[in-house]
C-alpha positions in Angstrom: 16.1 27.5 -9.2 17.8 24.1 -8.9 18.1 22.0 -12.2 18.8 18.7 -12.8 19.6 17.2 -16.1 18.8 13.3 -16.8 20.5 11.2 -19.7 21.9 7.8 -20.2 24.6 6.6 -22.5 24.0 2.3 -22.7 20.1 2.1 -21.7 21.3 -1.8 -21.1 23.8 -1.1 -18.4 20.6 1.2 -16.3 22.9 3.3 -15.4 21.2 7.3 -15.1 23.5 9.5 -15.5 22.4 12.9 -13.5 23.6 16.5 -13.3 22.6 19.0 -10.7 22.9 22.6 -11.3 22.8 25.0 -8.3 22.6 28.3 -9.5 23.0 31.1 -7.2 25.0 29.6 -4.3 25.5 31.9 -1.4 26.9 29.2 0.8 30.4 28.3 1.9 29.6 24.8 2.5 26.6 23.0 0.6 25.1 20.0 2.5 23.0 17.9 -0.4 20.5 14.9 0.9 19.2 12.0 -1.4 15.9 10.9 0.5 16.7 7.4 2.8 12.5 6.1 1.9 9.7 7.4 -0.1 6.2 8.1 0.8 4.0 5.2 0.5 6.2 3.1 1.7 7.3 3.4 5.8 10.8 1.9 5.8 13.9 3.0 4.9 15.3 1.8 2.0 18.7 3.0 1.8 18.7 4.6 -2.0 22.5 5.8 -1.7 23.3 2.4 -2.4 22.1 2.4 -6.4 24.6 5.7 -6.7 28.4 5.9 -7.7 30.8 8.1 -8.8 29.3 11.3 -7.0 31.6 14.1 -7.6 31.0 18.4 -7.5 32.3 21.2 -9.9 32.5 25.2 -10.1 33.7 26.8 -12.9 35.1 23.6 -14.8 36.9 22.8 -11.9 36.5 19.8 -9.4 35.9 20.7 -5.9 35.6 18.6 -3.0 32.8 16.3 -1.9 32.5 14.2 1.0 29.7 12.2 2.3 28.9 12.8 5.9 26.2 10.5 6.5 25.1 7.4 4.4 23.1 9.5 2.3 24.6 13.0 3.1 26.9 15.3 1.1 29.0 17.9 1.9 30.6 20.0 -0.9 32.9 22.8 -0.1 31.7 25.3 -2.7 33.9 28.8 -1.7 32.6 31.5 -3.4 31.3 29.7 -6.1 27.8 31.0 -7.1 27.4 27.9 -9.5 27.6 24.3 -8.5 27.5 21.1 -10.5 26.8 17.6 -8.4 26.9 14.5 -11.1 26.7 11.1 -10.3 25.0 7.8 -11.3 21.9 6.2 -10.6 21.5 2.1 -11.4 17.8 1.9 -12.6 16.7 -1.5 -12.3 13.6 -2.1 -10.0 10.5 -2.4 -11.8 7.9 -2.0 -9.1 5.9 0.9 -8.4 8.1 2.6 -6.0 11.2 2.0 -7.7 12.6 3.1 -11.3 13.8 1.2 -14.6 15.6 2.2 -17.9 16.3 0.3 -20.7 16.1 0.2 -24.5 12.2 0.8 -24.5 11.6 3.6 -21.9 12.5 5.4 -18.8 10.6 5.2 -15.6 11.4 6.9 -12.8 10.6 8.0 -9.6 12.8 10.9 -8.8 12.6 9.9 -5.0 15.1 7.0 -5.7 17.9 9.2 -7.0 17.5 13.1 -7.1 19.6 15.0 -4.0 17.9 18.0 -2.2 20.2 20.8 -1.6 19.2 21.7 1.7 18.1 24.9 2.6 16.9 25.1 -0.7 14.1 22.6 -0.5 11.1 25.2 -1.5 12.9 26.4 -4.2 11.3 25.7 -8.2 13.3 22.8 -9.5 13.4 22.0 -12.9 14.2 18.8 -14.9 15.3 18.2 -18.4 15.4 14.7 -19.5 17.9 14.1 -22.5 15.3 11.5 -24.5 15.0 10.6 -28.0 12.9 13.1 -29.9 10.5 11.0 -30.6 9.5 9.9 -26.9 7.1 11.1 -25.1 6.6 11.4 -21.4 3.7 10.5 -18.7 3.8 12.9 -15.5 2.1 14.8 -13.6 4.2 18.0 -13.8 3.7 20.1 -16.5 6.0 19.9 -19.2 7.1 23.2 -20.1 9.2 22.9 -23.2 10.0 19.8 -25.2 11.3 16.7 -22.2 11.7 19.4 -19.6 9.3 19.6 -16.1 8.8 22.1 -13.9 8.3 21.1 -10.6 7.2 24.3 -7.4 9.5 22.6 -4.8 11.5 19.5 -4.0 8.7 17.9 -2.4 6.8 18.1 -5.7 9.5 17.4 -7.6 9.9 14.0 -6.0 6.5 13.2 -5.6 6.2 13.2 -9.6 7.4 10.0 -11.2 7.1 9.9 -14.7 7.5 7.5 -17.3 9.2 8.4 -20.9 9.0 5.8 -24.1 7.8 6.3 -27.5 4.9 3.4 -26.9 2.8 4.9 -24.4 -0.8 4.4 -24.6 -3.2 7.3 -23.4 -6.9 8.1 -22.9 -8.6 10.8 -21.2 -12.0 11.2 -19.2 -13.7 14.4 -16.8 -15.5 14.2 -13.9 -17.2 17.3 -12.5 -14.8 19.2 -14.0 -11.3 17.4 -13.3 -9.6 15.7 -16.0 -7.9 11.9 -15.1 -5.3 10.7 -17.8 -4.8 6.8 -18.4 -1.3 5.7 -19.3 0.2 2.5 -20.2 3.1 1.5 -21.1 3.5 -2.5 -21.7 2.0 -5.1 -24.2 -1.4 -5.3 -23.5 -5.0 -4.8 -25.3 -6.5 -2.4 -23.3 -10.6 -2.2 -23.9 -10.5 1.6 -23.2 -14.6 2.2 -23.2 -15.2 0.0 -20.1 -11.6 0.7 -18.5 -13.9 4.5 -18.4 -16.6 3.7 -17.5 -15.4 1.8 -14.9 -13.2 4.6 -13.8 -15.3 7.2 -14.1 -18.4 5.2 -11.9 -15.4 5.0 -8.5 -14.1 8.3 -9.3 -18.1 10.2 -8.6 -18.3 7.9 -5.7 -15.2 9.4 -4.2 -15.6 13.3 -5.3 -19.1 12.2 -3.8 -17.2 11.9 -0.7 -15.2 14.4 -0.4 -16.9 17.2 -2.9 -13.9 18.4 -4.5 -10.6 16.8 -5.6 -7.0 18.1 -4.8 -5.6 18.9 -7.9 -7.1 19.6 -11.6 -5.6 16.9 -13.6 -4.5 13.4 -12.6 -2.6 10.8 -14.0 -2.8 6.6 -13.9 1.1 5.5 -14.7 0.4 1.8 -15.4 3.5 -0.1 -16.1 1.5 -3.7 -17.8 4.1 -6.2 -17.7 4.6 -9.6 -19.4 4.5 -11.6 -16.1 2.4 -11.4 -12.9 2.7 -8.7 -10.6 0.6 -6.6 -8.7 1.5 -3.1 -6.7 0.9 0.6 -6.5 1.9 4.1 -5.3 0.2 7.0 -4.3 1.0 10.5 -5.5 -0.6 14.4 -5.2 -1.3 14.1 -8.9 -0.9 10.6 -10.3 0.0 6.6 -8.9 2.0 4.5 -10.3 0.3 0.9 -10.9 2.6 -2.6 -11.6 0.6 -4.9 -13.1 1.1 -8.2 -14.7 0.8 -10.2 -17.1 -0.6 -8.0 -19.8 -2.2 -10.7 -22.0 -4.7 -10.9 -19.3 -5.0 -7.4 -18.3 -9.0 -7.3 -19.3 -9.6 -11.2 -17.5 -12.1 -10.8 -15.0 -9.4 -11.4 -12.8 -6.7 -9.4 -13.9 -9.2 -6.8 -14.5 -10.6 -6.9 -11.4 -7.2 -6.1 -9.4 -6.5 -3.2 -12.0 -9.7 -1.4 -11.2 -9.2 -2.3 -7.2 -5.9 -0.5 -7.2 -6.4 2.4 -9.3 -9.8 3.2 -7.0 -7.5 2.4 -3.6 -5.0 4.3 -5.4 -7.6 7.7 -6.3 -8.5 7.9 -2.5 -5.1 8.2 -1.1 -4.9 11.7 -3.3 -7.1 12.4 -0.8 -6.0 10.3 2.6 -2.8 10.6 3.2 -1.6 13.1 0.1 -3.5 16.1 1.3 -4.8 14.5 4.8 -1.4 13.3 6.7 -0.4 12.8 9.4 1.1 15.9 11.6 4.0 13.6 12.2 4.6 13.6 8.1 4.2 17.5 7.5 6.5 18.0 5.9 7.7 14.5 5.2 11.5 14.3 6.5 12.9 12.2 3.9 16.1 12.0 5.9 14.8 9.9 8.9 11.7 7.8 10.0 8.8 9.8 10.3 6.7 7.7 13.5 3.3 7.8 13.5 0.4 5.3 14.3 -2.6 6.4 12.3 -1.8 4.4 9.7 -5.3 2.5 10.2 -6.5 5.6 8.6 -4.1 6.4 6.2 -3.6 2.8 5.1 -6.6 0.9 6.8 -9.4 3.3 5.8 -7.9 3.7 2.0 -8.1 -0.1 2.0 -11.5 -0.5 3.3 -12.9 2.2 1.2 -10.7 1.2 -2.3 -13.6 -1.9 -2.2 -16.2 0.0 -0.9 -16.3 2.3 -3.7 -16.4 -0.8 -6.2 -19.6 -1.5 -4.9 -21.1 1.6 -4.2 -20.6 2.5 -8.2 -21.8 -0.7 -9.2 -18.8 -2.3 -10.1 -19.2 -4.8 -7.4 -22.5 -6.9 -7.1 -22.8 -7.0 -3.6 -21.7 -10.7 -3.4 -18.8 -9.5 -5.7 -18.0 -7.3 -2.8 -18.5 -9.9 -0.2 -15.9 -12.0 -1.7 -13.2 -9.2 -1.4 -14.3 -8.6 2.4 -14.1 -12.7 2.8 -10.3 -12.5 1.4 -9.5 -10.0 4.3 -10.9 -11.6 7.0 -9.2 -14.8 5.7 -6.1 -12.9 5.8 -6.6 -11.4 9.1 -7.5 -14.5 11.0 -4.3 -16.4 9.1 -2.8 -16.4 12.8 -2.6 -14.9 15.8 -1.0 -11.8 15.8 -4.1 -10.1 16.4 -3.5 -10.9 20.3 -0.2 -9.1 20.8 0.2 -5.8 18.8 -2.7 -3.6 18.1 -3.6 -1.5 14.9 -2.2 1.8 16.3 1.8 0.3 17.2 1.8 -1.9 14.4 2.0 1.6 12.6 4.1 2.6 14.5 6.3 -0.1 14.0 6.4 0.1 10.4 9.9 1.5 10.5 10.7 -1.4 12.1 9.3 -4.5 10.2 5.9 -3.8 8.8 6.8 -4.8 5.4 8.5 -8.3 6.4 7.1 -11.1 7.2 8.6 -11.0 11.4 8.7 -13.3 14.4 5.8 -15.6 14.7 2.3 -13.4 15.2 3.7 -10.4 16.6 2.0 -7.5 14.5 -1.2 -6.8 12.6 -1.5 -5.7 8.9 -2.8 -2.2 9.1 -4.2 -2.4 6.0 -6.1 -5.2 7.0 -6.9 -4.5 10.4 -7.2 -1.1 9.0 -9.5 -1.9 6.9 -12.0 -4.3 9.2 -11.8 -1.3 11.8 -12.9 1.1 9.3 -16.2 -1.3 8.3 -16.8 -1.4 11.8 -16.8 2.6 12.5 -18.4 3.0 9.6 -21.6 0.2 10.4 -21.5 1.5 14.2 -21.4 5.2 13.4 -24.8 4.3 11.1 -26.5 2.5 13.7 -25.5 5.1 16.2 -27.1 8.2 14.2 -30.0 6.3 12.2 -28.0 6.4 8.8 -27.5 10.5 9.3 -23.7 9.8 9.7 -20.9 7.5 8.2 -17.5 7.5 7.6 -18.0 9.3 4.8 -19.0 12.5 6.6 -15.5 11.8 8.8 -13.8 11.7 5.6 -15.7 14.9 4.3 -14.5 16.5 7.7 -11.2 15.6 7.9 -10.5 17.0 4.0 -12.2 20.3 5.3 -10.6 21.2 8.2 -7.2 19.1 7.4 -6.1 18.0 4.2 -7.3 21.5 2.6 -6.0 23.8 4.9 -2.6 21.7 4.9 -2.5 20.9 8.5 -1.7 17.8 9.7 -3.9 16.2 11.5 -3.3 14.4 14.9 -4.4 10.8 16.6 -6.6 12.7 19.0 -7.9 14.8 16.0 -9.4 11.8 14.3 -10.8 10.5 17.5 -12.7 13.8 18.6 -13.8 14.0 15.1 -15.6 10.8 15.3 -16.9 11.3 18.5 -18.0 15.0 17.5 -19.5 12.7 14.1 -21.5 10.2 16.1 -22.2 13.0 18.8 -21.8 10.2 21.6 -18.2 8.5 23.3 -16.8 6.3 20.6 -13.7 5.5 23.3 -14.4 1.8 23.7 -13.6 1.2 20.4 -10.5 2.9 20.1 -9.4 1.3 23.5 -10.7 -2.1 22.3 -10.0 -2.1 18.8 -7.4 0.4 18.0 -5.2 0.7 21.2 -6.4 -2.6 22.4 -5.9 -6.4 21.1 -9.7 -6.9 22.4 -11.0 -9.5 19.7 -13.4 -7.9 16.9 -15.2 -10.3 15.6 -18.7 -10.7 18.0 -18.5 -6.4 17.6 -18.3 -6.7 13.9 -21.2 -9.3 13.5 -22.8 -6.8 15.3 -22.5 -3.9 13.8 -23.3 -6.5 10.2 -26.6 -7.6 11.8 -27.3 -3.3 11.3 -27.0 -4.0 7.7 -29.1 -7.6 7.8 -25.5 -9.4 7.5 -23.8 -11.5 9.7 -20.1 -12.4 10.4 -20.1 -16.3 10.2 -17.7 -18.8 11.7 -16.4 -21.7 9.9 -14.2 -24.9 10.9 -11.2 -24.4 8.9 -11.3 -27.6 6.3 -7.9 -28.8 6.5 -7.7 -30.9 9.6 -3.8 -30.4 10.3 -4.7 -26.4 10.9 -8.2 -26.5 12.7 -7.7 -29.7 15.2 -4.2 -29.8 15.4 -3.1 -26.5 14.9 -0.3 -26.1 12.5 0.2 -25.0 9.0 2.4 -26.2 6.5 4.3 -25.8 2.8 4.2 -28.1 0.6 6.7 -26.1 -2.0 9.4 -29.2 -2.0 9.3 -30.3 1.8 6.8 -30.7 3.9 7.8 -28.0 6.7 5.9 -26.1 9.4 5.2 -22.6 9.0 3.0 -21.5 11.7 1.6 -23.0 15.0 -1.2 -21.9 17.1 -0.6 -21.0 20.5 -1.8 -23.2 22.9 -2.7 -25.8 20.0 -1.8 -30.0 20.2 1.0 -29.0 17.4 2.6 -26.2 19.9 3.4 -28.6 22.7 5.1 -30.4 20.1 6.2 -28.9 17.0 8.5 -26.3 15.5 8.5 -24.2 12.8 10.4 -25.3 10.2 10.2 -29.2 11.2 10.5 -31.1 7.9 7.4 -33.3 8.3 8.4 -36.7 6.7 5.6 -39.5 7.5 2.6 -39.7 9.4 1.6 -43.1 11.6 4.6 -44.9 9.0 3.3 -43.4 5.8 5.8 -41.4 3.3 4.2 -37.9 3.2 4.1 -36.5 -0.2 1.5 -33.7 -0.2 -1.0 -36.0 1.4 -1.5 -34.7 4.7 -4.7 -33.8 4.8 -6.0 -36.9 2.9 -4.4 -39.3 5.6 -6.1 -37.2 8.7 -9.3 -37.6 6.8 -9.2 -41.1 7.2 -9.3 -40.7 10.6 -6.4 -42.4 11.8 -6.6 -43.9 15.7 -3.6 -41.7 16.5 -1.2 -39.1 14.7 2.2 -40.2 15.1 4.5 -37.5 13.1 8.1 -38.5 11.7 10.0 -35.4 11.2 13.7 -33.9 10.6 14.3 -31.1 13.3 17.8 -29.4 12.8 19.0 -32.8 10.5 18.0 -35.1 13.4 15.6 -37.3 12.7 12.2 -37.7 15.6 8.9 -39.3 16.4 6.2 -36.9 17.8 2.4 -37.7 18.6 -0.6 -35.5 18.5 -3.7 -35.2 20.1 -6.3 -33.1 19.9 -7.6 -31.0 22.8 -11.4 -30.2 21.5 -10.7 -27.2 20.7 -10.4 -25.4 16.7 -8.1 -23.1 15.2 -7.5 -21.2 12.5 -11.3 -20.7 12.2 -12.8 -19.0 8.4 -14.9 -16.4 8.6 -17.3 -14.6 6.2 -19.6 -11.8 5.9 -23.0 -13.2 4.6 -26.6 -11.9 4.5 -29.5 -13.3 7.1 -32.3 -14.8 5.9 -33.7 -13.1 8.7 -32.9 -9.8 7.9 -35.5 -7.2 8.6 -37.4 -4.9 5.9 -35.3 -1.6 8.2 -32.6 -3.9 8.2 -32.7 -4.5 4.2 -32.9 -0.6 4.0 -29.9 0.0 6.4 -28.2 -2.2 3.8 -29.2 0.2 1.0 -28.1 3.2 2.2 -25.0 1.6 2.9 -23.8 0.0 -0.5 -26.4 1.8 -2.8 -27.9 -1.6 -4.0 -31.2 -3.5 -3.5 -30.5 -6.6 -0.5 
């Protein structure tokens, strides 16, 4: 067994002090590696920097330690059958990937700081937090005596964050047989009767899904904080949910973002937990792990986080509507969708999928993810006469993947589908998923199935749909995106700091001086300090179009039903 021990000295300096016991050493030479990224997230993020003072003992005696790599140790350890590795962890990032300590709790996510001694990976671990008495801690690992876990293997071990204060707020509900534990820590009034019912209505649509869940119990880790914030993480037996500011936390919109998460949150226990990847099993937590079906680990979790809403009644189906509207809004925000498809955008994760990047280079795969899963799902309905969906893709892929613990490959999923449907789905994963081929005239459709239709709009602002640029208005007035082959492209750059349009001092009115319709558009800008005159015309053509799903007047009676069987809910 490997131990660690966890305590802290000044909770206001976050400094974690740690202790790692190896007991029954049979090597010479013992290579220890802190994890360089954490599961959820697919970039390395270079933990070993938030560590100091790492040092290695047998027998009350200091031995050496070196670090080979930037997040690799190697301790000579002789014939010493008992080795100590202590060092210091700076605990200071309250998201929900990272970990926090200070005078009210301890939250951590044992990714961030706890070495594996390798060779020893599948090994029970064990760890014993050195708490006030009267604290209590939220985890998903048993607690076996009073502030110690027990954890199977590394893996588990740090795929369990926990969080330890003596103000931890807690209720309990079962579905079909499964028990789901609601923490929170944070100021907040919490109105714990609809928080469960809520839960409970997205939790039977999922088990409805899949037909059984992964593990017994489950825990929500909400961390409610006194400013805005939004994020979570996924983990085999609980998530970990940022969430801000807790004065609002039952506001219908607030509220509405709390019960979105946790649901998007529930299904990855399934997707991506249990169903991953080949490429990730085992996660190397060393390295990048490549792989590019993260439009169904990522895009179909997103797609079906909403979907649930709606299918439990949580959403009205305009409700829903709204959150599809958002991610289209999002995914037509500029042109990236001609250049990088779903599939290598995953695959670039590793490289920038989390930044913001050159001008349109890359898709979300959450949101393209997402839109591509609505699509499959709407086609694979129309294609089988409502006797196949997604959700019998989903069912499949648990059965002969996720619960047999074998990773799953891209070809897998696409023979699955195909052997779903029983017909050639390739076009679409050449067009859509492979390919940059545009989306929208297949997803209004596959809408038109459901008696919907994806509508175009001109985008209002008149700078963006006839010119072709966007701007911020946060102090300056500077470009932040142009269209390609738009008037503003010829002509503009990002980052121009627009100063007066046709003679008139710009001061966040734009868009109220092109609606008067000026004659021409003559544009007085700083470019690199230097001062220039630039003039704009249109070409006919619009850009940065909105689009939203709506319902057809039109809409058939087998149409109207189509939509029935697809969000449980009258048209």
């Amino acid at each position: 067994m490997i131990h660690y021990r966890l305590s802290f000295q000044n909770p206001l300096t976050h400094f974690v002090d740690i202790t790692i016991t190896i007991i029954g050493n049979q090597q010479q030479e013992l290579y220890l590696q802190l994890p360089a990224w954490r599961p959820g997230r697919y970039e390395l993020q270079q933990f070993a920097q938030k560590l100091r003072a790492v040092t290695a003992s047998a027998d009350g005696e200091g031995i050496t330690i070196e670090k080979v790599t930037k997040d690799r140790w190697l301790v000579q350890a002789g014939d010493a059958s008992e080795v100590q590795i202590r060092y210091s962890f700076f605990a200071r990032q309250m998201d929900a990937g990272g970990s926090w300590l200070d005078e009210e709790q301890l939250y951590l996510n044992p990714i961030n700081c706890l070495m594996a001694v390798e060779g020893r990976e599948q090994e029970e671990c064990q760890l014993e937090l050195q708490l006030p008495e009267e604290w209590q801690i939220a985890c998903g690992l048993p607690e076996v005596e009073k502030h110690t876990l027990q954890a199977a293997t590394f893996d588990e071990l740090v795929d369990s964050p926990f969080i330890a204060s003596d103000s931890l707020k807690r209720e309990t509900f079962e579905v079909s047989g499964y028990t789901f534990h609601v923490w929170i820590q944070g100021d907040c009034q919490p109105d714990w009767a609809k928080i469960k019912q809520d839960f409970i209505g997205f939790t039977k649509e999922q088990l409805e899904v899949f037909g059984d869940f992964p593990v017994k119990e489950y825990h929500y880790l909400n961390q409610i904080l006194p400013y805005r914030y939004y994020h979570g993480v996924e983990h085999s037996h609980s998530t970990v949910i940022t969430l801000g500011p807790g004065e609002l936390l039952m506001s219908p919109a607030l509220y509405k973002e709390f019960v979105g998460v946790s649901s998007h949150e529930l299904f990855h226990t399934w997707n991506i937990k249990k169903i991953r990847p080949a490429e990730m099993l085992p996660y190397n937590f060393a390295q990048e792990n490549y792989f590019k079906t993260g439009y169904v680990a990522e895009g179909i979790t997103t797609y079906y986080g909403d979907y649930m809403l709606a299918r439990s009644g949580f959403f009205t189906a305009e409700a829903y509507f709204e959150e599809l509207n958002t991610t289209l809004q999002r995914y037509f925000a500029d042109y990236s969708r001609h250049n990088l498809s779903v599939a290598d955008s995953s695959f670039d994760l590793w490289l920038d999928g989390y930044k913001p990047g050159i001008p349109d280079r890359k898709v979300s795969i959450y949101i393209k993810g997402a839109l591509t899963a609505l699509l499959l799902d709407l086609q694979l309905r129309q294609a089988t006469g409502n006797s196949a969906s997604m959700d019998v893709v989903m069912r499949e892929l648990w059965e002969r993947f996720g619960k047999k613990n074998i990773g799953y490959l891209e070809q897998d999923y696409a023979n699955l589908v195909e052997e779903v449907a029983a017909q050639s789905f390739q076009p679409y994963f050449d067009r859509y998923i492979h390919g940059t081929e545009p989306i929208e005239h297949a997803l209004d459709e596959a809408l038109r199935y459901v008696g919907c239709t994806l509508a175009e709009h001109q985008n209002p602002l008149i700078y963006e749909s006839k010119y072709g640029f966007k701007v911020s208005s946060e102090g300056s007035i500077k470009v932040t995106a142009i269209a390609p082959g738009s008037p503003a492209s010829e002509l503009l750059s990002i980052d121009d700091e627009l100063v007066a349009l046709n003679g008139r001092k710009l001061e966040n009115n734009l868009q109220q001086l092109l609606a008067l319709e000026p004659q021409e558009m003559e544009l007085t800008l700083f470019r690199e300090k230097q001062l220039r005159v630039v003039r704009l015309e249109p070409n006919g053509q619009s850009y940065y179009s909105k689009y939203t799903v709506q319902k057809r007047q039109d809409a058939t009676a087998e149409e109207m039903e189509n939509f029935r069987l697809w969000l449980k809910q009258a048209f």
